[in-house]
DRENPA-3360 file (N, C-alpha, C; in nm, 2 decimals, always signed):
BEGIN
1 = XXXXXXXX = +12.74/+9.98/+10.45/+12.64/+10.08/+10.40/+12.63/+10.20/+10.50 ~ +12.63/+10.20/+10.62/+12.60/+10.26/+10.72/+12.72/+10.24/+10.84 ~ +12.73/+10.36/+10.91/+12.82/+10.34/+11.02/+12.75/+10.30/+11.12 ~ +12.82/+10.19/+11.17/+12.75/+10.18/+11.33/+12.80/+10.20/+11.44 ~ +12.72/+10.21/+11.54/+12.75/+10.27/+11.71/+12.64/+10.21/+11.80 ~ +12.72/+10.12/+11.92/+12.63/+10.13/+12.06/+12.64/+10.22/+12.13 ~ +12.51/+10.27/+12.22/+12.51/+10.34/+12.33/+12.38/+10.43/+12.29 ~ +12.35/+10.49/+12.38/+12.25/+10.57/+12.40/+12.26/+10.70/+12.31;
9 = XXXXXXXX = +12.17/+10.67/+12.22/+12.14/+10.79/+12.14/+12.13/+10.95/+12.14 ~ +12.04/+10.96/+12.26/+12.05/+11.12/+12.27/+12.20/+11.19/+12.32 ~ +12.34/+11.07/+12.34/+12.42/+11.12/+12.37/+12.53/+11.19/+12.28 ~ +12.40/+11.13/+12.16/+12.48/+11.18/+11.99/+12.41/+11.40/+11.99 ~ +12.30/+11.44/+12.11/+12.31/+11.57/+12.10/+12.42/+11.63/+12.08 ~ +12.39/+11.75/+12.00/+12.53/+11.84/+12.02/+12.63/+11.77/+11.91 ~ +12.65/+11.66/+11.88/+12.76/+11.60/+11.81/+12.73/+11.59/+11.64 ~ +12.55/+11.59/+11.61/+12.53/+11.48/+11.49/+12.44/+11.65/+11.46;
17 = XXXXXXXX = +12.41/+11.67/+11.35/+12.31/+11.72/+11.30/+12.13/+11.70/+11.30 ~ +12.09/+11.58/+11.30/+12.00/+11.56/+11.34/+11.96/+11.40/+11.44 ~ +11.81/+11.36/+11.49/+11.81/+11.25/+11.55/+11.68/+11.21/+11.52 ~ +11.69/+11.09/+11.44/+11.56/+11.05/+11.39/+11.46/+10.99/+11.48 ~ +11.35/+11.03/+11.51/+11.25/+10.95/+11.58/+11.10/+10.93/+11.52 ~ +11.19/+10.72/+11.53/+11.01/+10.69/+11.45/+10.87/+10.69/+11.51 ~ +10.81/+10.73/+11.45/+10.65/+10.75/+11.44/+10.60/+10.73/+11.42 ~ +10.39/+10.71/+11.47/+10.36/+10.64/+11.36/+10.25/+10.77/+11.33;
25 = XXXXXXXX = +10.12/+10.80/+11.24/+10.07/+10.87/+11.18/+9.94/+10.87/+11.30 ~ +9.92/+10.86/+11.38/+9.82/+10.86/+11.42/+9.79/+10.99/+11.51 ~ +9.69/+11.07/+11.54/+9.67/+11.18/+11.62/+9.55/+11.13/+11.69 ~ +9.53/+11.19/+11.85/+9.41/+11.13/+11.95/+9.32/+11.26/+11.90 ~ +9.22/+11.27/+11.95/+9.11/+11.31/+11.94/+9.17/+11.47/+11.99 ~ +9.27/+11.49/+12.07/+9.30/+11.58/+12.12/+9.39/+11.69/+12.06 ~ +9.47/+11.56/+11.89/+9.51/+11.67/+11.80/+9.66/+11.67/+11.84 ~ +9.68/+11.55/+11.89/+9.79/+11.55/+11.92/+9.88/+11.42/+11.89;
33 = XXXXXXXX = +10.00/+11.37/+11.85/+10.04/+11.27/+11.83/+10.09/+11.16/+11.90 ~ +10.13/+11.03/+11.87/+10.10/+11.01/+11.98/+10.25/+10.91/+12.01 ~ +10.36/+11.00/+12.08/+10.51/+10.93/+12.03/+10.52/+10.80/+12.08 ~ +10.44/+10.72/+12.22/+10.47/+10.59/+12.28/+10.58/+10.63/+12.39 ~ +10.62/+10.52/+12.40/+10.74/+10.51/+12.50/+10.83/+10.50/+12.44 ~ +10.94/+10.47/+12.49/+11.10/+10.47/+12.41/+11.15/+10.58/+12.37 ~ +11.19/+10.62/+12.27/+11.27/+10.73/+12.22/+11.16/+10.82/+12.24 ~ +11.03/+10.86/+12.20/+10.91/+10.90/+12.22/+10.89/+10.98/+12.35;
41 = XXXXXXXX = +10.88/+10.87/+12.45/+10.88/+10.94/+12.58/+10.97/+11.03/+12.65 ~ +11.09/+10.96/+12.63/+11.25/+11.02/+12.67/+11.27/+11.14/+12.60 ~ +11.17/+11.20/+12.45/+11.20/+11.28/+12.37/+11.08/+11.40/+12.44 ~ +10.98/+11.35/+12.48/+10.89/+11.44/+12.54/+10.91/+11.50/+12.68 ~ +11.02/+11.41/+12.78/+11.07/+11.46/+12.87/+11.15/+11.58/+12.87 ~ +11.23/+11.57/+12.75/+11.31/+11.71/+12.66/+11.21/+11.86/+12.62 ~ +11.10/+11.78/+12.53/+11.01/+11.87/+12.46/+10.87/+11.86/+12.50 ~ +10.83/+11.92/+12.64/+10.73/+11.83/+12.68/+10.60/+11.88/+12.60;
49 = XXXXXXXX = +10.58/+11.97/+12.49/+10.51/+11.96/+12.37/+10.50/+11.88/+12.29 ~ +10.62/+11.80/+12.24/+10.63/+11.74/+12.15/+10.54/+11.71/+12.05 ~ +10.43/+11.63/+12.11/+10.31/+11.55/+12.04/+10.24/+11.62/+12.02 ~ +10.22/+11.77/+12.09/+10.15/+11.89/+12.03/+10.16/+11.93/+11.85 ~ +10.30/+11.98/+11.91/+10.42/+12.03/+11.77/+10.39/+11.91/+11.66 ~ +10.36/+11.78/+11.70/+10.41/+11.69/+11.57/+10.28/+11.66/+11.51 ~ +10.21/+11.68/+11.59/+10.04/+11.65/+11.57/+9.98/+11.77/+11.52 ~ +10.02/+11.89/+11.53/+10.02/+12.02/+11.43/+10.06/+12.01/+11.33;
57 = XXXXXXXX = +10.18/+11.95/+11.27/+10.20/+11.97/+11.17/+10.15/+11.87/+11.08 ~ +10.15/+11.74/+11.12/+10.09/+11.64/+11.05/+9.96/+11.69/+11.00 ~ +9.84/+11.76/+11.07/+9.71/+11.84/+11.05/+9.76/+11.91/+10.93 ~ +9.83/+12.02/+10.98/+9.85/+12.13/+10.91/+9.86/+12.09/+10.71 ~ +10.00/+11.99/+10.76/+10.11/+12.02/+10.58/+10.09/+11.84/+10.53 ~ +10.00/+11.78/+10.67/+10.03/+11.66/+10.58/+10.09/+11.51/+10.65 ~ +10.01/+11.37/+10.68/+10.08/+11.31/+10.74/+10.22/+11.25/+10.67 ~ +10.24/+11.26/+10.56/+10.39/+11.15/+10.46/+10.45/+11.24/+10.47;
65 = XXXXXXXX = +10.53/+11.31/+10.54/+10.62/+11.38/+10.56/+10.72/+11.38/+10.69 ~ +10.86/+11.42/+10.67/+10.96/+11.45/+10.80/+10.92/+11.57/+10.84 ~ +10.93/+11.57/+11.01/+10.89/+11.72/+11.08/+10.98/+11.75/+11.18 ~ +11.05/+11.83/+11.17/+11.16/+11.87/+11.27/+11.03/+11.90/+11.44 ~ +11.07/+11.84/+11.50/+10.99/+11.84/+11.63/+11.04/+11.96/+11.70 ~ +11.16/+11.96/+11.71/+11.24/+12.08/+11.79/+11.41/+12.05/+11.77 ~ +11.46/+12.16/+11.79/+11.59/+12.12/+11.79/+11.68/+12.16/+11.92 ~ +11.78/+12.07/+11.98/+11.83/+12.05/+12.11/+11.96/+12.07/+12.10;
73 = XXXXXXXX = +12.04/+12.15/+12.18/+12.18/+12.15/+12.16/+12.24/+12.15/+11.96 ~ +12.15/+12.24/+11.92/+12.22/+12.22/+11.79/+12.19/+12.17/+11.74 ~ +12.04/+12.01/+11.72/+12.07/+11.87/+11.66/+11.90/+11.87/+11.64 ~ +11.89/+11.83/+11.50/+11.75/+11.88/+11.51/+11.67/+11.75/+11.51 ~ +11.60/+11.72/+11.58/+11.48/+11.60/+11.61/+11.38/+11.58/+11.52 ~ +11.40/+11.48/+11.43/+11.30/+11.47/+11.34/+11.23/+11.34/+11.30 ~ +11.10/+11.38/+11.29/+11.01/+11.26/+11.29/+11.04/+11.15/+11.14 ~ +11.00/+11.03/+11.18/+11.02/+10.94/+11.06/+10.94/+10.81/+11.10;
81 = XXXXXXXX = +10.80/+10.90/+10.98/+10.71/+10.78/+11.03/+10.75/+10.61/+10.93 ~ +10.64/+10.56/+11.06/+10.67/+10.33/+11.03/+10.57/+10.32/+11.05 ~ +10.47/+10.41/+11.11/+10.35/+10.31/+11.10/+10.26/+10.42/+11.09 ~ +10.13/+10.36/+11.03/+10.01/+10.45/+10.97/+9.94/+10.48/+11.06 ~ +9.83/+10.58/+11.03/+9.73/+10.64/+11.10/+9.64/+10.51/+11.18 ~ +9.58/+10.46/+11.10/+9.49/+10.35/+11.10/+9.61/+10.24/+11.07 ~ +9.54/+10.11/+11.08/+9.54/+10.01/+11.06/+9.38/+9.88/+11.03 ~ +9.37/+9.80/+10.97/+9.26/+9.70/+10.93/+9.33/+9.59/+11.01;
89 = XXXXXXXX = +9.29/+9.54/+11.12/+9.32/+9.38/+11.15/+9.32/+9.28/+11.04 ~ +9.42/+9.21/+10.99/+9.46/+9.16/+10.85/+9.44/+9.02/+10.95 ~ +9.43/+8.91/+10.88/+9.34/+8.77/+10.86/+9.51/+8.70/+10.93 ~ +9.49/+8.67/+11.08/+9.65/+8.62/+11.16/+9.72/+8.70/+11.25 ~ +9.61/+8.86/+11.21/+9.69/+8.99/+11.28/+9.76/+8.99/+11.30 ~ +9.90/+8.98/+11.24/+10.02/+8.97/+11.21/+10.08/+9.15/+11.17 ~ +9.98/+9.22/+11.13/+10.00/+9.38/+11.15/+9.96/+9.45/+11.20 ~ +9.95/+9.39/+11.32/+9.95/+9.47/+11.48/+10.04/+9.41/+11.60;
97 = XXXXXXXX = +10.01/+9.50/+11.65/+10.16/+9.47/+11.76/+10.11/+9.31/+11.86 ~ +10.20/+9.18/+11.86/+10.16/+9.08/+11.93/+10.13/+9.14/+12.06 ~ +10.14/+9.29/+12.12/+10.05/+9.26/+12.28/+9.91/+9.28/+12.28 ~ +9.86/+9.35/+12.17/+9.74/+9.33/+12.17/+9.65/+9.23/+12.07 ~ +9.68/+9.18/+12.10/+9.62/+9.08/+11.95/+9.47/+9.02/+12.00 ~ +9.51/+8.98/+12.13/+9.39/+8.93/+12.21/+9.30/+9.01/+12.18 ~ +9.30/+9.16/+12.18/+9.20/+9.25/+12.23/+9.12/+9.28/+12.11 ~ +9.15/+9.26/+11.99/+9.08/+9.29/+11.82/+9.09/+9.18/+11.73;
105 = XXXXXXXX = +8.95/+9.19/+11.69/+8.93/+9.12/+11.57/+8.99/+9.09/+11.46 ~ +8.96/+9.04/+11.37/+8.99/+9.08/+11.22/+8.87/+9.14/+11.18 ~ +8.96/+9.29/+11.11/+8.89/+9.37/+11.06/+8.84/+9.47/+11.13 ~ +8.91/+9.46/+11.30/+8.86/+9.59/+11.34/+8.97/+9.71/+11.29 ~ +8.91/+9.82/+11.30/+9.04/+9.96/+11.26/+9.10/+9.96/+11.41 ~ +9.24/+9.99/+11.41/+9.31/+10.01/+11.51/+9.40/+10.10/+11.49 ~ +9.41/+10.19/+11.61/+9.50/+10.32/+11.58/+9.63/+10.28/+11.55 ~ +9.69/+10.36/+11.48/+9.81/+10.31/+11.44/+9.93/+10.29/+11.52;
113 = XXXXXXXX = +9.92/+10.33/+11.63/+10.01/+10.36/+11.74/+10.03/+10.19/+11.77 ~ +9.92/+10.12/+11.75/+9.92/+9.98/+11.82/+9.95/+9.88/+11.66 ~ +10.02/+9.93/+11.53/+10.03/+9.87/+11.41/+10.21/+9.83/+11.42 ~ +10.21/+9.71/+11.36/+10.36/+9.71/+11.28/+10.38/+9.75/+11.21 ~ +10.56/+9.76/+11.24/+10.62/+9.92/+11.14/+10.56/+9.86/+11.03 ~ +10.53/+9.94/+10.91/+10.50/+9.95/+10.76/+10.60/+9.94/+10.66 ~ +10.62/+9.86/+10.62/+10.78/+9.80/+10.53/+10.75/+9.99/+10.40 ~ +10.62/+9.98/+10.35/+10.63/+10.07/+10.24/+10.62/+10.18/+10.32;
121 = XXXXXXXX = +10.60/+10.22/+10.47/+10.59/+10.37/+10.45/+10.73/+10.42/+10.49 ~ +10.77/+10.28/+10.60/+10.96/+10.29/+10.63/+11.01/+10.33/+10.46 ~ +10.93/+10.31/+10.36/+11.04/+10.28/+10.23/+11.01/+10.44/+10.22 ~ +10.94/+10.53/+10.18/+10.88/+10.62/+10.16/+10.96/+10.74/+10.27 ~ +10.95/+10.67/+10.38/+11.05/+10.80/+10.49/+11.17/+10.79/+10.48 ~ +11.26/+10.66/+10.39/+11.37/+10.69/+10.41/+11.41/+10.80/+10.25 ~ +11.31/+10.71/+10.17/+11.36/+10.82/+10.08/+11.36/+10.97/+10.10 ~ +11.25/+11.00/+10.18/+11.24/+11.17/+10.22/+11.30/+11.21/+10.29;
129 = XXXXXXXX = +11.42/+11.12/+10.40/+11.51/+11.12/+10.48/+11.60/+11.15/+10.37 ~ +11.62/+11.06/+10.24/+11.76/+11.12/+10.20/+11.73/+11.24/+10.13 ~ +11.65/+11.28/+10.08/+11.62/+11.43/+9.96/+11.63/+11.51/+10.08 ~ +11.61/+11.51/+10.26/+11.62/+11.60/+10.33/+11.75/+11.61/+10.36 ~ +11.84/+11.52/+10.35/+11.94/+11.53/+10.37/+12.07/+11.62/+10.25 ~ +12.01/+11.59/+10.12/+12.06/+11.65/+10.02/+12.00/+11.78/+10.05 ~ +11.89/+11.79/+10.01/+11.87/+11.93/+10.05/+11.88/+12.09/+10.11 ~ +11.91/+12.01/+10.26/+11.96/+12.07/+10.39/+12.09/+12.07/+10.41;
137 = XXXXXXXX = +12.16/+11.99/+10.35/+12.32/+12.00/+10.37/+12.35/+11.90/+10.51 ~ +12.21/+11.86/+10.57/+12.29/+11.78/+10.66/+12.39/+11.66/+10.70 ~ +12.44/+11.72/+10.78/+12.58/+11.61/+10.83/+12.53/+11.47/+10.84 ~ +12.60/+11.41/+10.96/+12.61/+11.28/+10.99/+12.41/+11.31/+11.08 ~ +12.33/+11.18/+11.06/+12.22/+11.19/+11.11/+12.22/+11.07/+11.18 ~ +12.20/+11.07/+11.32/+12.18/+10.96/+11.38/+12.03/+10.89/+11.37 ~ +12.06/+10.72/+11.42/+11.89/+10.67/+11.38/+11.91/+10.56/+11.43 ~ +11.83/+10.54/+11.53/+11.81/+10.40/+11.61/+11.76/+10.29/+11.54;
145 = XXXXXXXX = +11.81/+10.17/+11.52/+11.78/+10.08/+11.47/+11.63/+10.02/+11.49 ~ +11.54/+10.11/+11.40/+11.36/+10.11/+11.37/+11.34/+10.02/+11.39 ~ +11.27/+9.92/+11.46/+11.17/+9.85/+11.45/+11.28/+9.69/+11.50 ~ +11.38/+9.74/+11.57/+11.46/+9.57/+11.60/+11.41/+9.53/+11.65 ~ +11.33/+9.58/+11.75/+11.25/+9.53/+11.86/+11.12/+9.41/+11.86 ~ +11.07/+9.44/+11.74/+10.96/+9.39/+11.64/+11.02/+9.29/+11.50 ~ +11.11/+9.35/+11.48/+11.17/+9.33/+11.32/+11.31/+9.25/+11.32 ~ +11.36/+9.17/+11.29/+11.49/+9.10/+11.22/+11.53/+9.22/+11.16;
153 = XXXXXXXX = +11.63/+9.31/+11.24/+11.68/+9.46/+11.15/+11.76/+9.42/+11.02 ~ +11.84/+9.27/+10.99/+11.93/+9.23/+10.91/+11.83/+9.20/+10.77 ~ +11.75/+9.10/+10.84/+11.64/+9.03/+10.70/+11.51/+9.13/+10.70 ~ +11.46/+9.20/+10.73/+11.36/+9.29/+10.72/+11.38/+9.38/+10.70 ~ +11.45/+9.47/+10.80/+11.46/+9.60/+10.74/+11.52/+9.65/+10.64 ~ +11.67/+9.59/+10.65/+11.78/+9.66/+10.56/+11.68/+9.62/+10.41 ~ +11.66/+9.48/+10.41/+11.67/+9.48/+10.22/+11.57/+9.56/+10.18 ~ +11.46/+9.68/+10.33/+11.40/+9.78/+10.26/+11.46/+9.87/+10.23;
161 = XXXXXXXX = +11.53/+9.95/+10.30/+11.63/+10.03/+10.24/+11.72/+9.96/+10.20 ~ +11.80/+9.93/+10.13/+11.83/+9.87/+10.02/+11.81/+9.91/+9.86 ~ +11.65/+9.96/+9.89/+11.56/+9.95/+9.80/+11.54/+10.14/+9.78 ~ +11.60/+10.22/+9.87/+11.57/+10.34/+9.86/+11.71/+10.41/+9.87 ~ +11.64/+10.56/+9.82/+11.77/+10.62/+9.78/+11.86/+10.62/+9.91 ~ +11.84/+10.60/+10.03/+11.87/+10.59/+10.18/+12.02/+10.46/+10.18 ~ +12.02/+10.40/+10.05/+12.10/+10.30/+10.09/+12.29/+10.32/+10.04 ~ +12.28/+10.48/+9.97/+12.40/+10.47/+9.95/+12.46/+10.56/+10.05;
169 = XXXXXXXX = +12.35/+10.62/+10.11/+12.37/+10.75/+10.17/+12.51/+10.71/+10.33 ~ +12.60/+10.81/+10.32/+12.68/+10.83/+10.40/+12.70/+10.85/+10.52 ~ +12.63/+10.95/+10.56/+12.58/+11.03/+10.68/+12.48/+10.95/+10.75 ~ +12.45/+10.87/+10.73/+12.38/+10.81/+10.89/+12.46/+10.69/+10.92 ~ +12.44/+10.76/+11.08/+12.48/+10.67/+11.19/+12.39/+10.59/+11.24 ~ +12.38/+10.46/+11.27/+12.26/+10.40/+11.34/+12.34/+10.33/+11.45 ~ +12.27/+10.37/+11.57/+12.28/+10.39/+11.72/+12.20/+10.22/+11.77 ~ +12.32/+10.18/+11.79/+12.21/+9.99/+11.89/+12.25/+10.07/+12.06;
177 = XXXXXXXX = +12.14/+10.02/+12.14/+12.12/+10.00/+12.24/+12.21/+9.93/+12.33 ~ +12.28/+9.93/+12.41/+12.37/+9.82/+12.53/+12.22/+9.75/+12.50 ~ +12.29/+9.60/+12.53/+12.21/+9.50/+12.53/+12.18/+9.48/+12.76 ~ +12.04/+9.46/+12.70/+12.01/+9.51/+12.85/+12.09/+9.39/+12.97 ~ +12.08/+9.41/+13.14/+12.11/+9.32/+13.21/+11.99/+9.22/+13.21 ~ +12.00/+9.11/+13.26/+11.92/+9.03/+13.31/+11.81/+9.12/+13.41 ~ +11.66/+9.10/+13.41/+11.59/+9.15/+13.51/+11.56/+9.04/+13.61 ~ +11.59/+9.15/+13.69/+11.58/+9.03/+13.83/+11.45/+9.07/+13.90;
185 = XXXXXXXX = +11.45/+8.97/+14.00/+11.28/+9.00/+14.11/+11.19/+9.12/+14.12 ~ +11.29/+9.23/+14.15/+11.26/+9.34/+14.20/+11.22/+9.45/+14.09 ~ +11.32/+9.41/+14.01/+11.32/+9.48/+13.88/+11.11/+9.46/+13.81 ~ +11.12/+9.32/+13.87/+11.01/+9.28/+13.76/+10.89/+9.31/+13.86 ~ +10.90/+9.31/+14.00/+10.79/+9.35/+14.09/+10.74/+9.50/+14.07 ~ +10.88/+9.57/+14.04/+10.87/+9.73/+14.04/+10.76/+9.75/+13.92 ~ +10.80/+9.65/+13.79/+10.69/+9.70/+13.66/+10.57/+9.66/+13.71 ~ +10.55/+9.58/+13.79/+10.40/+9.49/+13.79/+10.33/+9.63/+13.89;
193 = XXXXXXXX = +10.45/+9.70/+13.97/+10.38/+9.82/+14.10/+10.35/+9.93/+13.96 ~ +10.40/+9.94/+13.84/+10.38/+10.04/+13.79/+10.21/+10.06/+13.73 ~ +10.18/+9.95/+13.75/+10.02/+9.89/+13.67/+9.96/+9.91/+13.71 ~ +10.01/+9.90/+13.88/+9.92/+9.85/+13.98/+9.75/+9.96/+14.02 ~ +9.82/+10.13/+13.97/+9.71/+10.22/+14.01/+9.69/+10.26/+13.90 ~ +9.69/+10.19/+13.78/+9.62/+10.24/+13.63/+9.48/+10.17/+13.58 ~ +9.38/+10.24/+13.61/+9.27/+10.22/+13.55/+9.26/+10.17/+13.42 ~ +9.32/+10.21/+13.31/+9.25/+10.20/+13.18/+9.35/+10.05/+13.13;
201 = XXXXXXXX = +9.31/+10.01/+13.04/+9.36/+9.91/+12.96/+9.45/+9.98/+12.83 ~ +9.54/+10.01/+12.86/+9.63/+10.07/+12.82/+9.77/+9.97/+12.77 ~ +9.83/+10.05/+12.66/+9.95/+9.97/+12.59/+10.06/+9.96/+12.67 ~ +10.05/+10.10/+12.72/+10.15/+10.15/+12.87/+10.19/+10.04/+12.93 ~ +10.06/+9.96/+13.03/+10.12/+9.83/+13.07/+10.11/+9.76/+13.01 ~ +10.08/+9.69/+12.88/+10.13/+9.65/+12.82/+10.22/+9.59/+12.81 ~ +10.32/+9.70/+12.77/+10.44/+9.71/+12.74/+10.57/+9.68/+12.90 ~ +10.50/+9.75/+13.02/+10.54/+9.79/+13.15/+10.55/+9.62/+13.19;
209 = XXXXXXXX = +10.44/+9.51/+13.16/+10.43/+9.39/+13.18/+10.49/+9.28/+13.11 ~ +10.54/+9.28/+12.99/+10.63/+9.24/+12.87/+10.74/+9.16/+12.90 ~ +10.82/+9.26/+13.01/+10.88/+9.15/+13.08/+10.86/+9.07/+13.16 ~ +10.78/+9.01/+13.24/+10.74/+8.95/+13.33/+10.79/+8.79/+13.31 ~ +10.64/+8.78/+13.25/+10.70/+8.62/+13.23/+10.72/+8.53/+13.34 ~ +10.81/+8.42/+13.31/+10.78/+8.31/+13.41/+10.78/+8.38/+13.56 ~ +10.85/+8.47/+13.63/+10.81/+8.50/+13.78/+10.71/+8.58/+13.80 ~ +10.62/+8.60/+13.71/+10.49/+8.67/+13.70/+10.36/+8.55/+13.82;
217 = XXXXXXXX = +10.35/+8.47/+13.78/+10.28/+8.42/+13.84/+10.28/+8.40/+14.02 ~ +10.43/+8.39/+14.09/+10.48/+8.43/+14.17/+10.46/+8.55/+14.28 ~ +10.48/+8.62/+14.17/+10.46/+8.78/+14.23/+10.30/+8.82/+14.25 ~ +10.22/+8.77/+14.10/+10.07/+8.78/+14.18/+10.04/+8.75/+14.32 ~ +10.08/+8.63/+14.35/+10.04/+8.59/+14.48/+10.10/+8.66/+14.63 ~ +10.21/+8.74/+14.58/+10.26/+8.82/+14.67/+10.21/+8.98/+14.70 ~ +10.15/+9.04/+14.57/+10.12/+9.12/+14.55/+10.01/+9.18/+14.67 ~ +10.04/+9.26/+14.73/+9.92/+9.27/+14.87/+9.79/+9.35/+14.83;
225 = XXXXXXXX = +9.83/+9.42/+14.72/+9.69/+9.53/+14.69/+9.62/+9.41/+14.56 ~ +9.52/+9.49/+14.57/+9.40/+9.45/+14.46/+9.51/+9.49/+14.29 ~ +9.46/+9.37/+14.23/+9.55/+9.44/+14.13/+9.45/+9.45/+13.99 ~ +9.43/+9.57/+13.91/+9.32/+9.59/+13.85/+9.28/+9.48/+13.75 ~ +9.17/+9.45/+13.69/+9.18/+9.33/+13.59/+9.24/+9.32/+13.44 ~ +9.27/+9.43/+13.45/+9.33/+9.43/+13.27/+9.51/+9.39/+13.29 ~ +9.54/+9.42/+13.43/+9.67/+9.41/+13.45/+9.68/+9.25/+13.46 ~ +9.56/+9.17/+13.54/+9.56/+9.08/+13.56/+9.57/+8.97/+13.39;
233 = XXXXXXXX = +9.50/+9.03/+13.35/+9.44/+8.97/+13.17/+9.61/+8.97/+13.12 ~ +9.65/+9.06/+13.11/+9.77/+9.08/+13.00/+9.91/+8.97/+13.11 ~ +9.91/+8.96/+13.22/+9.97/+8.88/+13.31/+9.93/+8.77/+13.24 ~ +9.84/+8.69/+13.30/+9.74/+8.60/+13.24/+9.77/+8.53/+13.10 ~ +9.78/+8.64/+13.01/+9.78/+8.59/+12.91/+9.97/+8.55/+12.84 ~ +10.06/+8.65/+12.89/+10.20/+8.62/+12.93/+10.23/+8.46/+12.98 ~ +10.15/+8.43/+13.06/+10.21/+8.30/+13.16/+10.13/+8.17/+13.03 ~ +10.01/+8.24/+12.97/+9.96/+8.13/+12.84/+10.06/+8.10/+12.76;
241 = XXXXXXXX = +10.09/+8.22/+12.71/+10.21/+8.19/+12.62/+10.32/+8.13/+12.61 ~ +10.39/+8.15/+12.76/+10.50/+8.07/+12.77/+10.48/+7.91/+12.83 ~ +10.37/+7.89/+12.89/+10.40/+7.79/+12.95/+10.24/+7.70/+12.90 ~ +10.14/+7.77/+12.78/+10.06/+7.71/+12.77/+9.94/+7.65/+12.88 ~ +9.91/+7.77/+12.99/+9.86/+7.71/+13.06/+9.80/+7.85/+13.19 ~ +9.75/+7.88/+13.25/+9.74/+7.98/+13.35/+9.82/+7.96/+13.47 ~ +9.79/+8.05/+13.59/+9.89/+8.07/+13.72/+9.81/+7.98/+13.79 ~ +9.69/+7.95/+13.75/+9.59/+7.88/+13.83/+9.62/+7.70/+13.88;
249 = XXXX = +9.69/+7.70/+13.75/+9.64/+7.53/+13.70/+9.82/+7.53/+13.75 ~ +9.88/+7.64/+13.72/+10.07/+7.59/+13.71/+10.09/+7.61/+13.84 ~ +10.04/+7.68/+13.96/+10.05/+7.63/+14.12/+9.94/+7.53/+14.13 ~ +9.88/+7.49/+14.09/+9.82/+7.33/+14.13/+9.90/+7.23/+14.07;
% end
């Protein structure tokens, strides 16, 4: 159906006509959107407006829409939202992202930035992905494989596209990632140092803590500064999961 390619995506600038990056619908209070980490961040490094520009136009023309963010070497950057503005904590919260799950109810609203991708609105962008692509004449469009991270890309995603005019289409390339190295000690000390001077309870570390896992417990105890408590909670709750138990009770 689709061509594929490992390696680093933005190395497709310059080469591909456009580079899809997913999104979800949500704007902060500041009117601005809100890209995350990953392709997001790496893309704001580029365009350090970005979230300005994409949170403008969503206001302006409309959130169910593709928005060219900016275009780089030739290759134009364009949004393709998965997840909605809002979200409703659904009964298992199972449509929100498992790092926060702890932190909401059912039934509280949650920004969408913290939702799983959306099977119907992925259905919805890809078809506006392909009528842009007819449209515009564009070439080959690169597109990181949405939501693998979260999603079975074989049994989940595809048979959504499948479903949309996106599945006969020619021109996209979907870009996998090198499969990462093993993280080692240092690797995993360095994310726990990145937490270490963040006040807020944030996805950031979150995500920054994700890896941790079994040598997490370890490193607390080596850790020489105060380490704030939400860093400690999301730690905490990492060492429950895998091992059913706290750092407390698994060094006794």
């Amino acid at each position: 159906m689709f061509r594929e390619t490992v390696g680093n995506i933005w190395d497709q600038l310059g080469k591909v006509d456009a580079i899809i990056i997913p999104v979800s619908l949500y704007i902060d209070p500041q009117g601005k959107a809100k890209l995350g980490k990953g392709l997001g961040a790496q893309l704001c490094d580029c365009i350090t407006d970005a979230e300005s520009i994409l949170g403008g136009k969503i206001r302006e023309q409309g959130p169910y829409n593709l928005y060219v963010i900016g275009i780089i070497n030739g290759t134009k950057i364009i949004s393709f939202p998965i997840r909605p503005q809002t979200v409703i904590v659904c009964y298992g919260k199972t449509n929100i992202h498992p790092n926060i799950r702890k932190r909401y109810q059912v039934g509280d609203i949650v920004p969408g930035i913290y939702a799983m991708p959306d099977s119907g609105l992925f259905a919805h962008s890809a078809n506006l992905l392909y009528d842009k692509i007819m449209s515009e004449g564009l070439g080959i469009v690169a597109m990181p494989k949405i939501g693998s991270s979260l999603l079975d890309w074989d049994n989940e995603v595809i048979p959504v596209i499948e479903k949309t005019k996106l599945r006969n289409c020619e021109n996209i390339l979907i870009v996998s990632e090198k499969e990462s190295a093993p993280i080692n000690e240092t690797e995993i000390k360095n994310a726990v140092d990145d937490c270490l001077n963040c006040e807020e309870n944030c996805f950031e570390c979150e995500e920054l803590t994700q890896s941790i896992f079994n040598p997490v417990y370890l490193l607390k105890s080596n850790i020489q500064q105060p380490i704030p408590e939400h860093v400690c909670n999301i730690m905490d709750n990492l060492i429950n999961e895998l091992f059913g138990t706290n750092d407390k009770n698994k060094n006794e």
